[in-house]
C-alpha positions in Angstrom: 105.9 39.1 -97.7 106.7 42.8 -98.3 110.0 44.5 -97.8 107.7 47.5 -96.5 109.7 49.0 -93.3 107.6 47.9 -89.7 105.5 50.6 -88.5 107.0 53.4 -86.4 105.7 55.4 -83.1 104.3 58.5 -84.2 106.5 60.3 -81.3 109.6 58.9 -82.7 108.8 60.2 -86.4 107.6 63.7 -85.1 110.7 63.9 -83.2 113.1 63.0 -86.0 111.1 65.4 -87.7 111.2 68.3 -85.9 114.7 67.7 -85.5 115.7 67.7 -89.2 114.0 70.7 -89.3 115.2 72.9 -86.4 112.7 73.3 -84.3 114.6 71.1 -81.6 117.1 74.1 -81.7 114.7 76.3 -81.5 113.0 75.3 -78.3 116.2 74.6 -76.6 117.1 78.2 -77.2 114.3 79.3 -75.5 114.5 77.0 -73.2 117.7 78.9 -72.6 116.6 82.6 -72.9 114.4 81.1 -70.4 116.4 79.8 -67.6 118.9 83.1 -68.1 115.9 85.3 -67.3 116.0 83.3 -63.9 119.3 83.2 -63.0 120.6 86.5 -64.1 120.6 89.5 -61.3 117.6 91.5 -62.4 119.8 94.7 -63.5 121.6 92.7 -65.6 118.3 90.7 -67.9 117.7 93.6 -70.1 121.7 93.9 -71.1 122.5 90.5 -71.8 121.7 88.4 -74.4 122.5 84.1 -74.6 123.9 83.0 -77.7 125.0 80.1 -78.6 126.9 77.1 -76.5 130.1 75.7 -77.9 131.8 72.9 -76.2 130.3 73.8 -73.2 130.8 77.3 -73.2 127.7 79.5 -73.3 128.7 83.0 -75.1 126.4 86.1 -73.8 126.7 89.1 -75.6 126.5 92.6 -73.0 125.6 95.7 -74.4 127.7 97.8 -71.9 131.0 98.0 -70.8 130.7 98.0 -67.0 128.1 95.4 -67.0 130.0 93.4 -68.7 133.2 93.5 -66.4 130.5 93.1 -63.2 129.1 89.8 -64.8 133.1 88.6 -65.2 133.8 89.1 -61.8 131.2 89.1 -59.5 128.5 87.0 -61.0 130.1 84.3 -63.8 130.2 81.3 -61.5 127.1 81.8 -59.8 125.3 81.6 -63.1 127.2 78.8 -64.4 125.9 77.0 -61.1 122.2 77.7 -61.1 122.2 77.2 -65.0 123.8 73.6 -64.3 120.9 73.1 -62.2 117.9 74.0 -64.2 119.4 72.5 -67.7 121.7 69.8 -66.9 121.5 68.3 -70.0 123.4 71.6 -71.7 126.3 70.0 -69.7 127.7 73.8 -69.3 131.2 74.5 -67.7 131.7 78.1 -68.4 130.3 81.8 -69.5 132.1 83.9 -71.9 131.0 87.4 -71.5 131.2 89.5 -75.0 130.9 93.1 -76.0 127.8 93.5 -78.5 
């Protein structure tokens, strides 16, 4: 008998691949630039960028000032709430709105 491994599914080894080399991250980020262009008021797509997710907290960088404090107050929790809809599996609770 041979100590060779047992055979694998090629859609498991593909995965782990693509995984170890970042491409899993990189689809889920579009995935994500994705879903923001949906769910984002129309004014606001072309001044707001998703970053990254941290704990559950998806930082957005806004290259101005007012739209930034407009986002905070008026629109936060309705975008947390369609977002939760369309990726679920991000398991997002909140938005941070930066400056940048």
């Amino acid at each position: 008998m041979s100590d060779d491994p047992p055979p694998r599914q090629l859609g498991d080894v593909l995965a782990q691949l693509m995984q170890l080399r970042g491409y899993s991250q990189i689809q889920e980020d579009d995935r994500l630039r994705s879903a923001w262009k949906q769910v984002v008021p129309a004014a606001y797509s072309t001044l707001t960028r998703p970053a990254k997710i941290s704990r559950g907290v998806l930082q957005v960088y806004v290259s101005h000032p007012a739209a930034l404090s407009e986002l905070s107050a008026f629109h936060q929790k309705p975008i947390v709430e369609n977002l939760q809809k369309i990726l679920p599996e991000l398991k997002l609770k909140d938005i941070k709105f930066r400056l940048g």
